[in-house]
C-alpha positions, -999 to +999 in steps of 0.1 A: +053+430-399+058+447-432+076+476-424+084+482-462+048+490-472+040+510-439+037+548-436+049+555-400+035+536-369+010+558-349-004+555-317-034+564-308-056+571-276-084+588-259-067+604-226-073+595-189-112+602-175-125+603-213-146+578-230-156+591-263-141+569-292-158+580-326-135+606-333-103+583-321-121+554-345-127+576-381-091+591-375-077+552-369-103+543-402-084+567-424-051+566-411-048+528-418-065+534-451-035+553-457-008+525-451-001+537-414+003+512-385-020+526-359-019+506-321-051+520-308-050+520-268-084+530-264-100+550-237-098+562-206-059+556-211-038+563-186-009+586-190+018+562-178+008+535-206+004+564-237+043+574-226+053+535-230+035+527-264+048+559-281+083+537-274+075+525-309+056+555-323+063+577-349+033+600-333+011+600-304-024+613-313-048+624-283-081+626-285-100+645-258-139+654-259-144+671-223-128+702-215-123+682-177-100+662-195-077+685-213-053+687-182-048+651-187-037+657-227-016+684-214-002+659-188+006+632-218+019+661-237+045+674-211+057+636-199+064+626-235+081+660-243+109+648-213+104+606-218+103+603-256+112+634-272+117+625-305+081+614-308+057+643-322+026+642-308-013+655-323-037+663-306-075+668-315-111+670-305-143+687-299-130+709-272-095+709-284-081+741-299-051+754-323-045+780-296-049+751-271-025+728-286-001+754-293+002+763-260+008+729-245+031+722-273+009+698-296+004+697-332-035+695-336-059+688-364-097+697-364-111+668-386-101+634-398-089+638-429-061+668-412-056+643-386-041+621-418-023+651-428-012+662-398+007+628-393+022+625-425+036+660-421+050+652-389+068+618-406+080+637-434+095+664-409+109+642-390+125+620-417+144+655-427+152+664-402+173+632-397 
């Protein structure tokens, strides 16, 4: 792996009881455009296995489409907050809110391209931080 011309490692999934990828795919498209690593575990992703990948995460971005699923996000949200807590973790979608993410203590981004940003923010902030 060449870790020397990588960005930050990002993980990426659509939560539990959603199956809408588009979004997920563009963000993945431009993010590795970008020089990130991106693991992309899919959809329908079960907590449990988002909280193990982000083992070797910079970020966790979330994806949710259907407001039925936003207890989910906010279920990934909370477990990596206590498992993996030097992880920061985006989340994003059509029904997905600032206020929303915010509140569930999430960064968020509303497009693609902020999704890129969002994630190199968090790297950079992380990397001072240090």
């Amino acid at each position: 792996e060449g870790h020397g011309s990588s960005a930050g490692r990002v993980v990426f999934a659509t939560v539990k009881g959603d199956i809408h990828s588009i979004g997920k795919d563009i963000c993945i498209s431009l993010l590795q455009s970008q020089s990130f690593d991106v693991d992309d575990l899919g959809v329908d992703v079960p907590a449990a296995a988002i909280v193990e990948a982000a083992g070797r995460a910079d970020v966790v971005c979330l994806s949710a489409l259907m407001t039925t699923t936003l207890p989910a996000m906010q279920d990934v949200v909370s477990r990596l907050s206590h498992e993996r807590p030097n992880v920061s973790v985006l989340v994003g979608g059509a029904v997905v809110t600032r206020e929303w993410a915010d509140s569930i203590g999430a960064g968020y981004s509303d497009d693609a391209p902020g999704c890129v940003h969002a994630v190199r923010a968090a790297i950079s902030n992380k990397e001072r931080a240090r």
